[in-house]
Backbone bond lengths (Angstrom), bond angles and torsions (degrees), N, CA, C in turn:
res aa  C-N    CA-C-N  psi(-1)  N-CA   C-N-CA  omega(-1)  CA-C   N-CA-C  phi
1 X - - - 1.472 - - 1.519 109.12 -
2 X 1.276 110.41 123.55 1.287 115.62 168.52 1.657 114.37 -55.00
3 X 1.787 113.92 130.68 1.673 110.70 -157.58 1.464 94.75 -102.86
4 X 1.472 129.08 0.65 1.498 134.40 -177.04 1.258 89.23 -105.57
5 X 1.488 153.56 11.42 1.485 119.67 168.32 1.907 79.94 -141.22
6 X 1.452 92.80 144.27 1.476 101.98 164.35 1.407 106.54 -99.69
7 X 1.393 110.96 -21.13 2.205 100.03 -174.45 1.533 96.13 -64.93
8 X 1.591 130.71 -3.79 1.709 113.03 -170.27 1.637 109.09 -67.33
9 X 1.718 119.34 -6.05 1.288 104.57 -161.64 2.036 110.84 -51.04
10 X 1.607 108.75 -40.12 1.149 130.77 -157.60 1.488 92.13 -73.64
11 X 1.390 115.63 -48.56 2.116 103.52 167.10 1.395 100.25 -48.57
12 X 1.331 119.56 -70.11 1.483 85.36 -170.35 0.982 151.96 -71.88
13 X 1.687 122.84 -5.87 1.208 125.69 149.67 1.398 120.27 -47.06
14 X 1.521 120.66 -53.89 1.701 121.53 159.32 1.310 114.80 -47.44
15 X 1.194 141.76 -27.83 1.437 129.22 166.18 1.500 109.15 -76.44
16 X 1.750 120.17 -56.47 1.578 99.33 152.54 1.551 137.60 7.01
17 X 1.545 90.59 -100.10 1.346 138.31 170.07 1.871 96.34 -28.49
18 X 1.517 101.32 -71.71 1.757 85.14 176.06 1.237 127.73 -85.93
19 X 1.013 111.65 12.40 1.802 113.39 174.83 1.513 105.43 -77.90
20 X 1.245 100.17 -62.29 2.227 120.75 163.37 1.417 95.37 -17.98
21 X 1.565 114.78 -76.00 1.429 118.52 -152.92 0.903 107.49 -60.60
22 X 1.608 125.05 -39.57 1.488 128.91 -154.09 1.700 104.81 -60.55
23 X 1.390 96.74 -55.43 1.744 130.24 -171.27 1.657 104.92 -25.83
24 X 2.177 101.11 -49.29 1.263 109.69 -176.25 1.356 128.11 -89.34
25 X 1.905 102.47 -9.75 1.369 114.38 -162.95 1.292 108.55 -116.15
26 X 0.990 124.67 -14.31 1.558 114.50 -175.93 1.513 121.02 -129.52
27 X 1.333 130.67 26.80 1.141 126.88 171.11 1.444 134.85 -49.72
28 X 1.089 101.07 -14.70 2.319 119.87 177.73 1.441 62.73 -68.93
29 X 1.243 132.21 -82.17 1.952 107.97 -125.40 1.356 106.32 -63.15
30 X 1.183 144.26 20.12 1.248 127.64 158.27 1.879 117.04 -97.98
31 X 1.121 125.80 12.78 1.106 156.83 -155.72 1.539 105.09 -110.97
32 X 1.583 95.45 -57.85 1.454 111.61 179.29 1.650 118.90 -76.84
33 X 1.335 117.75 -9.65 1.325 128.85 -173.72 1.059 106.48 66.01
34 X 1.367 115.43 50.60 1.751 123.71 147.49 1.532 115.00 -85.37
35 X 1.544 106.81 -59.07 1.412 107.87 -161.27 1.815 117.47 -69.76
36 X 0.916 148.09 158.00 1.195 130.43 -146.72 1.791 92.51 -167.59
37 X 1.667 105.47 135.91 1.390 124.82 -174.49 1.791 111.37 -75.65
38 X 0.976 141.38 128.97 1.260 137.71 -155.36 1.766 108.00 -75.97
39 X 1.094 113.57 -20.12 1.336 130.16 -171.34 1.607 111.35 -93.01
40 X 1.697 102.59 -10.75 1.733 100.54 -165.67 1.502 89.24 -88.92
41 X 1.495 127.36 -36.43 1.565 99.07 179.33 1.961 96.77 98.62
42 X 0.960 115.54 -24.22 1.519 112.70 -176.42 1.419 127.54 -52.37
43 X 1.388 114.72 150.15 1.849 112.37 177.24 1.485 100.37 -73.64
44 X 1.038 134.07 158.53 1.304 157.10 128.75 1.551 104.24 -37.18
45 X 1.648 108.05 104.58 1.607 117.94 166.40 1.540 121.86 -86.77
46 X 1.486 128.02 161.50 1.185 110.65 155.58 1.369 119.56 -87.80
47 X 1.752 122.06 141.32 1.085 108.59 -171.98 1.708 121.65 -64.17
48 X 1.196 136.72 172.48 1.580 117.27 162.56 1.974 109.90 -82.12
49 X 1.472 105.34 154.15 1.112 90.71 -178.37 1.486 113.42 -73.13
50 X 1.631 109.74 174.19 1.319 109.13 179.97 1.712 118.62 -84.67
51 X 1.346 119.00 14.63 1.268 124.75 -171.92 1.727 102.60 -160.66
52 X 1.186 101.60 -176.24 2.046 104.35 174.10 1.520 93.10 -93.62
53 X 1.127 71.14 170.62 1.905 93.43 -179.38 0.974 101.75 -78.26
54 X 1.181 145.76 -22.16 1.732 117.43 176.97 1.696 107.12 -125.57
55 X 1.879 91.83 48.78 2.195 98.30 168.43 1.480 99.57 -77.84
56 X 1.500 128.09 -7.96 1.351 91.00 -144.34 1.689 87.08 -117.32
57 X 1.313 105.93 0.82 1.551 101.16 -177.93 1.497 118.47 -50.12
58 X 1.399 128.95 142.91 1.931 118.75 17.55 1.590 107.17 -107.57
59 X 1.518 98.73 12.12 1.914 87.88 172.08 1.458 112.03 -88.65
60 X 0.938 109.71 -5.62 1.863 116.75 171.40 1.325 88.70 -157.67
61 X 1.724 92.11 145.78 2.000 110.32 -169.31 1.539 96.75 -108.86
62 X 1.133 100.59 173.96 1.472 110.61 -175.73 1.592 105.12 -75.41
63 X 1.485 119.54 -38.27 1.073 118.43 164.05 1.404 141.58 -99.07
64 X 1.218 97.71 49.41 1.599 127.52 173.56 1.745 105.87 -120.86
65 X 1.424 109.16 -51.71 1.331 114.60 159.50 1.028 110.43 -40.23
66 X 1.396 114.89 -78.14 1.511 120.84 -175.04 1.653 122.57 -17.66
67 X 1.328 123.85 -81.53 1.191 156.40 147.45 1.464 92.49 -34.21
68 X 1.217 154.74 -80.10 1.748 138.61 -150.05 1.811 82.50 -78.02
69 X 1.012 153.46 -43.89 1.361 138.85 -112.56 1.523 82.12 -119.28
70 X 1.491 117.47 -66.37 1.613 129.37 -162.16 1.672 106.88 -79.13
71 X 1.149 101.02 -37.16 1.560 99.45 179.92 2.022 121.47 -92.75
72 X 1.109 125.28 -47.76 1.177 131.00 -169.14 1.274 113.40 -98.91
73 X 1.428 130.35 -42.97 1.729 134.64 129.63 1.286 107.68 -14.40
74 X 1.441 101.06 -104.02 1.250 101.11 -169.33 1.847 119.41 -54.17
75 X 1.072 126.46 -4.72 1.531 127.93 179.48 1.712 102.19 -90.52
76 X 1.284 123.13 -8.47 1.712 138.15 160.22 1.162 105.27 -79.18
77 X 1.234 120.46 -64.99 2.008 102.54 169.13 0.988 113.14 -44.92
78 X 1.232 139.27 -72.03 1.221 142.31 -179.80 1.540 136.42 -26.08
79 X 1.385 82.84 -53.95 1.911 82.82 176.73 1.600 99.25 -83.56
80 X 1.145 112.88 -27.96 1.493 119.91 168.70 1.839 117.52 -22.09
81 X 1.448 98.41 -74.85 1.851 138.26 -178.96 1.519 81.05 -42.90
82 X 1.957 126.71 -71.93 1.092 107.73 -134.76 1.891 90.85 -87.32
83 X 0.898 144.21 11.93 1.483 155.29 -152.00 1.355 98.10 -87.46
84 X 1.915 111.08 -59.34 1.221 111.44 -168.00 1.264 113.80 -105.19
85 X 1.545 108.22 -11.87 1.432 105.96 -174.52 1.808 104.06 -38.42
86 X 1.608 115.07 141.34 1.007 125.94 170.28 1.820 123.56 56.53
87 X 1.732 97.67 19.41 1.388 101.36 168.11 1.482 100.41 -124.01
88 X 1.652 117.43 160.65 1.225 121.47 145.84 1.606 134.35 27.76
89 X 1.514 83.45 -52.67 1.303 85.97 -168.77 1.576 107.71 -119.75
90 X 1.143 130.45 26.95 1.306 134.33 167.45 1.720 105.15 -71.10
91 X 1.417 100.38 124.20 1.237 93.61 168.88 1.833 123.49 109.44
92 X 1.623 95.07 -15.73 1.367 112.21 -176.47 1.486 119.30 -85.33
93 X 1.113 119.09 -173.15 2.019 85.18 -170.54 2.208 81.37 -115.75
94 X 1.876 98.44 168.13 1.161 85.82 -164.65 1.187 128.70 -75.85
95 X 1.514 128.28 1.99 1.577 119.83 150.85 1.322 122.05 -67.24
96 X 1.370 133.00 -43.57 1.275 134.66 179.76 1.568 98.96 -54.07
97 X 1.277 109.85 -44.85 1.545 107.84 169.36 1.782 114.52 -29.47
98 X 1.767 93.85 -82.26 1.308 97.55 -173.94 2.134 122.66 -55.61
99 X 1.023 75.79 -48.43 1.817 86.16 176.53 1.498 107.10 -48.50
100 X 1.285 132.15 -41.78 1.590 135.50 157.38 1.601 121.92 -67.54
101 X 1.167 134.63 0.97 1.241 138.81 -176.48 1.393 118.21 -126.53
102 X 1.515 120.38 -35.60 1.610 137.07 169.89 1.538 109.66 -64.37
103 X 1.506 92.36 106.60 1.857 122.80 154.77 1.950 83.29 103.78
104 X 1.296 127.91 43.71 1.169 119.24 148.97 1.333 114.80 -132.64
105 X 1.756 107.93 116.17 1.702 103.62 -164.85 1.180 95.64 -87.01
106 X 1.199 143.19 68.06 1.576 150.33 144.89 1.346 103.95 -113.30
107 X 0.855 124.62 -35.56 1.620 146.21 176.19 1.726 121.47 -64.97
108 X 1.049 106.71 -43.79 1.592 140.88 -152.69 1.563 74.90 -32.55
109 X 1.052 146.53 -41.45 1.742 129.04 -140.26 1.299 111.18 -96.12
110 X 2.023 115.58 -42.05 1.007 96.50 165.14 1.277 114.17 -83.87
111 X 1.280 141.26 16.17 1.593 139.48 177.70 1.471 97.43 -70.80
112 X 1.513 127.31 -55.43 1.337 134.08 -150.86 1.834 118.87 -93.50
113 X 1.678 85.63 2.78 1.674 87.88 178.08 1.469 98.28 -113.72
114 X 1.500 129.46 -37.39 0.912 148.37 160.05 2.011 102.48 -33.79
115 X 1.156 102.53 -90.06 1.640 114.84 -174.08 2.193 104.27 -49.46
116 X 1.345 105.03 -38.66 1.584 105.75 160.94 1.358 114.27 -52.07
117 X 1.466 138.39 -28.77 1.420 128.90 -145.23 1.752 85.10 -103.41
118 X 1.482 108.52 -37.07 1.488 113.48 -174.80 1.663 99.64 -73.16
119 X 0.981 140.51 -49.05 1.345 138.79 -115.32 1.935 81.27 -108.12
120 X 1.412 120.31 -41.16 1.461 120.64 145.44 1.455 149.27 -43.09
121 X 1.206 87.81 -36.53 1.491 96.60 -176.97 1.621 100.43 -90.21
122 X 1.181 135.75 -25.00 1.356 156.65 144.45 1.481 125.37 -12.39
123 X 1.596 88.54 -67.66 1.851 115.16 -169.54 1.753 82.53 -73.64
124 X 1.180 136.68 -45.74 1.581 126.71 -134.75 1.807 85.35 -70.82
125 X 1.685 94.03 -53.10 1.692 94.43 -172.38 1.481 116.66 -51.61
126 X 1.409 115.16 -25.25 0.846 111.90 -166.16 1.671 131.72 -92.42
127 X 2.007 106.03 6.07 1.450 135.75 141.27 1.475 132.20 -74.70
128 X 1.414 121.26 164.00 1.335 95.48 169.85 2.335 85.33 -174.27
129 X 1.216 89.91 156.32 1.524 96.11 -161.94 1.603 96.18 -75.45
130 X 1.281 141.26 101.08 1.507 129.56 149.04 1.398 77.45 133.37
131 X 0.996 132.93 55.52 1.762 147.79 -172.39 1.636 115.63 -109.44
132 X 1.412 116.87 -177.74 1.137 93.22 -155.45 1.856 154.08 94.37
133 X 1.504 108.63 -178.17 1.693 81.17 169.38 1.560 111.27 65.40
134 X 1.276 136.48 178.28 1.432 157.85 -153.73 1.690 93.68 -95.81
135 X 1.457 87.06 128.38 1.641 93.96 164.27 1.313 117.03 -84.04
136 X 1.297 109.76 175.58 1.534 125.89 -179.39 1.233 117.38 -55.91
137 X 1.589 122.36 129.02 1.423 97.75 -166.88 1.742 135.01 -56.59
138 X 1.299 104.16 -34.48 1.804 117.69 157.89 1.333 99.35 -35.25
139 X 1.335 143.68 -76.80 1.218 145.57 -158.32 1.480 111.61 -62.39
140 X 1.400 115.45 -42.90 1.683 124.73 -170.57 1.492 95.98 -70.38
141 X 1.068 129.65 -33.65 1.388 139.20 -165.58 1.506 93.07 -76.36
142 X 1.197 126.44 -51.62 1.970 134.29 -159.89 1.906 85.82 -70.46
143 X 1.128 124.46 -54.04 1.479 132.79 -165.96 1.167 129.56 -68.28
144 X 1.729 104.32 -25.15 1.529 111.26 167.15 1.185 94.99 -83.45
145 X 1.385 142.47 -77.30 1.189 143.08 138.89 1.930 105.64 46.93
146 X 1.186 116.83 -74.16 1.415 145.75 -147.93 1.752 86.18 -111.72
147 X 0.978 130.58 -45.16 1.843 131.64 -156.44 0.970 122.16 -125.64
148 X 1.480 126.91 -7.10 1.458 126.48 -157.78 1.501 112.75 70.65
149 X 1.094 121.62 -64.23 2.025 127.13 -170.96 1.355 101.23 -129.70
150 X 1.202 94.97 179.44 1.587 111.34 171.91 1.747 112.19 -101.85
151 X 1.579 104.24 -3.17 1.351 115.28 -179.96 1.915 105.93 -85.14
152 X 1.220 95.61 -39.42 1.480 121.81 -178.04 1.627 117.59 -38.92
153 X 1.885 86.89 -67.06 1.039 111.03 -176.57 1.455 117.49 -58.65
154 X 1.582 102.14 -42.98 2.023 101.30 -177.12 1.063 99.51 -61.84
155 X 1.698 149.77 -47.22 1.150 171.42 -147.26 1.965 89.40 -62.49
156 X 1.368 87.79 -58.51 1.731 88.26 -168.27 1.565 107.81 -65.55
157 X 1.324 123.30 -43.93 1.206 129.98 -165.21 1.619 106.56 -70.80
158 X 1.328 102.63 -56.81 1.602 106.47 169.49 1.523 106.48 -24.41
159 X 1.597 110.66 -65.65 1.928 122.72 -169.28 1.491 103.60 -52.57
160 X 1.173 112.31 -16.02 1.868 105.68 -156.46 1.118 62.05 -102.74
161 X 1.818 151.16 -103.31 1.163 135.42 -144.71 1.304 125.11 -19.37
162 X 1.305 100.67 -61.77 1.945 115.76 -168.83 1.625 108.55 -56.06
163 X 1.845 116.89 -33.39 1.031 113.23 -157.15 1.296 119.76 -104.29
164 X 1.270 103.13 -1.45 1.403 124.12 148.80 1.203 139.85 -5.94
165 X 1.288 131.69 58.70 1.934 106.32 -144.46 1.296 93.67 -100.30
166 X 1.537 102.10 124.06 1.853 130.57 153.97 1.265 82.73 102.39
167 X 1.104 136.78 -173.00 1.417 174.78 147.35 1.911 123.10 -2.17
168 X 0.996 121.84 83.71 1.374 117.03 -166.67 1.556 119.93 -155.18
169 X 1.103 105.04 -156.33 1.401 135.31 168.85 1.307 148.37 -129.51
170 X 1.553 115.76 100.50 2.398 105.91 178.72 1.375 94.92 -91.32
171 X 1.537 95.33 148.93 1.455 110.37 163.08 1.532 100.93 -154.24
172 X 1.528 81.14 166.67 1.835 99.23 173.12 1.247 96.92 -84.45
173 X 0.982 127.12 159.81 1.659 128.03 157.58 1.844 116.84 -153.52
174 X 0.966 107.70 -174.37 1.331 92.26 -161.70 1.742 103.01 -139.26
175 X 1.248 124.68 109.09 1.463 131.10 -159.36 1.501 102.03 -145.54
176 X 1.601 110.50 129.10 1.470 117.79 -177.19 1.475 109.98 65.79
177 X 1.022 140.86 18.17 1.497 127.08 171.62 1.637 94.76 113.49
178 X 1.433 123.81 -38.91 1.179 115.01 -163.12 1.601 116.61 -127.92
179 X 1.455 81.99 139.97 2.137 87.39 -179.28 1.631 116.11 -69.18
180 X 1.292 95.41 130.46 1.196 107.28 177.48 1.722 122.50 -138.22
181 X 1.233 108.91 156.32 1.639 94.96 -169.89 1.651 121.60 -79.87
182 X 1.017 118.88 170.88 1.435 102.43 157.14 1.587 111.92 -176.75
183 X 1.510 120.66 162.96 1.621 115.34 -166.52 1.813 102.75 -102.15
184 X 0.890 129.11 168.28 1.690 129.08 149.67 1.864 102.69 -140.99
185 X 1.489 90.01 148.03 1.925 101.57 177.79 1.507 92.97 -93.81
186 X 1.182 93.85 140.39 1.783 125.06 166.80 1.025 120.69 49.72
187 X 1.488 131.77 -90.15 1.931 103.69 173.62 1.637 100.85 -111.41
188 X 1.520 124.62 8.16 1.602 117.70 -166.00 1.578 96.97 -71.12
189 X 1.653 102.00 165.77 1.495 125.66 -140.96 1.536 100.23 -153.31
190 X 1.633 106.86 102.49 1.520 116.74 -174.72 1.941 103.56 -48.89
191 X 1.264 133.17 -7.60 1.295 133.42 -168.76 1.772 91.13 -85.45
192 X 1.533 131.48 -33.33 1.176 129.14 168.20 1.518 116.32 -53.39
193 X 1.548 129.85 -24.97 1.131 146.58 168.00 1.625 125.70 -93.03
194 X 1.897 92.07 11.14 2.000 82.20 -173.09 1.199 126.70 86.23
195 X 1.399 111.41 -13.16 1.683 125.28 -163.44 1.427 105.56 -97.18
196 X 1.679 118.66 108.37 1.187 101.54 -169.54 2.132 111.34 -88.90
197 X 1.478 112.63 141.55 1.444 128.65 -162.10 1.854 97.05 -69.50
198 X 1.239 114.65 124.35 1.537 115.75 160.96 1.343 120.08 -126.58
199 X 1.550 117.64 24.99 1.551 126.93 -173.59 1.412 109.86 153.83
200 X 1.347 127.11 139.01 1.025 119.01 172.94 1.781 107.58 -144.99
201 X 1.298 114.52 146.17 1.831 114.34 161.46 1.413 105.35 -120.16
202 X 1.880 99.07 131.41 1.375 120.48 178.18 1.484 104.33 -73.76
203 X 1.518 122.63 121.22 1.344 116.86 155.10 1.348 101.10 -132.17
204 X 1.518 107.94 92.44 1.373 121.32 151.67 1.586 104.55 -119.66
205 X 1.504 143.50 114.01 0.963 145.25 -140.20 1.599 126.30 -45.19
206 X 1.977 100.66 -17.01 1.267 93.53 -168.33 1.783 93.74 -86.32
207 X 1.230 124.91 17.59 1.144 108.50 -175.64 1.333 106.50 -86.68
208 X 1.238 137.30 -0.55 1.442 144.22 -146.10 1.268 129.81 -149.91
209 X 1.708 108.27 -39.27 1.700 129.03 -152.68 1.052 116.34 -75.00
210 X 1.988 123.15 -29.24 1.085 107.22 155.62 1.264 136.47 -77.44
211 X 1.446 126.90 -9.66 1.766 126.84 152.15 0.659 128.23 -71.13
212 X 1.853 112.61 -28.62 1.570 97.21 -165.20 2.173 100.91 -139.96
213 X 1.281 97.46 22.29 1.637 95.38 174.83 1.587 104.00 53.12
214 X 1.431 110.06 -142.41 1.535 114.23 -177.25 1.651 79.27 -82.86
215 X 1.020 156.80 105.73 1.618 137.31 126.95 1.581 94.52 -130.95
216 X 1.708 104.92 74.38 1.681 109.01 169.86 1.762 104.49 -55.84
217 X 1.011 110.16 -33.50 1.831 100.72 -177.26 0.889 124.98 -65.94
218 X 2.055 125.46 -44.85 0.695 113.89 179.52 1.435 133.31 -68.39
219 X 1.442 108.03 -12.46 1.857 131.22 169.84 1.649 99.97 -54.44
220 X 1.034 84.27 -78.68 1.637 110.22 -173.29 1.766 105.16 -29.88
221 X 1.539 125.60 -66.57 1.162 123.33 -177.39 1.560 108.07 -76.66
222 X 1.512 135.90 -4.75 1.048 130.13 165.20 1.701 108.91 -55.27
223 X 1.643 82.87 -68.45 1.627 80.16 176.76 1.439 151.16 -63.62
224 X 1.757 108.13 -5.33 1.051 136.83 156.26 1.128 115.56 -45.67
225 X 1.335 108.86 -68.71 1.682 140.14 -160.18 2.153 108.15 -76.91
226 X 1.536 101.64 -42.32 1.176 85.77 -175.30 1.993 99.15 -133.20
227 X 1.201 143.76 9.97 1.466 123.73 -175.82 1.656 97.94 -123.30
228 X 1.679 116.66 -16.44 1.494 113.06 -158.35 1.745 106.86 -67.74
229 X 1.536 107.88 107.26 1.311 121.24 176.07 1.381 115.27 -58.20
230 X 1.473 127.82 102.47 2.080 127.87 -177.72 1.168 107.08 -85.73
231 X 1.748 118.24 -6.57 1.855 86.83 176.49 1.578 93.22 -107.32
232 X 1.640 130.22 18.70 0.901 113.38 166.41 1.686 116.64 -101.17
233 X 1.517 105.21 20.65 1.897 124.67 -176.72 1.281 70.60 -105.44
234 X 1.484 119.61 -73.24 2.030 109.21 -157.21 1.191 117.48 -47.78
235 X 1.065 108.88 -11.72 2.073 106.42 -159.85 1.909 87.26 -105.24
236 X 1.166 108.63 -29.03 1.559 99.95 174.85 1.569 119.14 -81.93
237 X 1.118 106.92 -24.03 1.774 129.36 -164.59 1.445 85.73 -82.12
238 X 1.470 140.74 -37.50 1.328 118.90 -151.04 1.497 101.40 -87.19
């Protein structure tokens, strides 16, 4: 705890708060060679994707990947590496990162390249080529549960996508027992709120603009309809 500010009590409850979530929600990324031992001293890699760049065509092109995946991905590690090199936080793995940097605007920079590298590597798992279609029944069961349908539910998520204004993030997430949707602006991360992540769609424009210009909807229900990976909601949901 910072001993010059008394308002930090409420950061650290938000670092709390996302340490908890992380614990239950994100165990793949250490798999992927995200998460990182505090003692190893290591850069922050980009992960590889989980497919080629052009599995997911024609709702995402190979050269949309390209450019979101090779360029702006990987340009979040990057400024990432040189961010902490030789501060504090060199060396920490990249949640401890974010959970130490979220709700301090001195911070804001490595917070937002940091929470970009996660919030990416995230969305990718969270596509998949021949996607779509009816979830698993465990999962369809958690969603009516929470939505009434599984028609319901895309319906809602789609609206939180579209309505999004400027630059962000929808996801499902999963709070109190039950999934529920929700948006964040620019690189913030429902795990800063306790909210643990079970899917997310990038709509910050480069995720989309060269397929689909301004038509955020039609992106948005593409990926609904045909890339949204369900055993990668079940495997987070459980």
């Amino acid at each position: 705890m910072d001993r010059n500010h008394t308002k930090n009590a409420s950061n650290v409850l938000n670092r709390r708060s996302f340490l908890i979530a992380s614990a239950g929600g994100i165990a793949w990324l250490a798999t992927a060679g995200i998460s990182r031992a505090a003692d190893a001293a290591p850069l922050h890699v980009l992960p590889p994707l989980p497919y080629a760049e052009n599995a997911l065509e024609p709702v995402i092109t190979a050269s949309t990947i390209g450019f979101h995946y090779g360029k702006h991905h990987k340009g979040y590690v990057d400024n990432l590496n040189k961010l902490v090199a030789g501060t504090e936080y060199a060396g920490m793995s990249l949640e401890k990162v974010i959970a130490e940097t979220a709700g301090k605007a001195d911070k804001a920079t490595i917070f937002n390249n940091a929470a970009q590298v996660w919030n990416h590597t995230f969305y990718w798992q969270g596509l998949k080529s021949g996607g779509g279609g009816e979830p698993p029944a465990a999962l369809k069961q958690k969603i009516e549960e929470s939505f009434g349908s599984v028609d319901a539910c895309k319906k809602e998520l789609a609206a939180t996508a579209v309505s999004q204004f400027g630059s962000g993030w929808a996801w499902l997430v999963l709070e109190g027992g039950k999934i529920k949707t929700a948006k964040t602006s620019n690189a913030d991360v429902p795990l800063s709120a306790g909210r643990k992540p079970l899917f997310t769609i990038d709509v910050w424009e480069h995720a989309y603009y060269l397929d689909y210009q301004n038509r955020r909807a039609d992106y948005v229900n593409a990926v609904l309809d045909k890339l949204i990976n369900w055993d990668f909601i079940l495997k987070n949901a459980g």
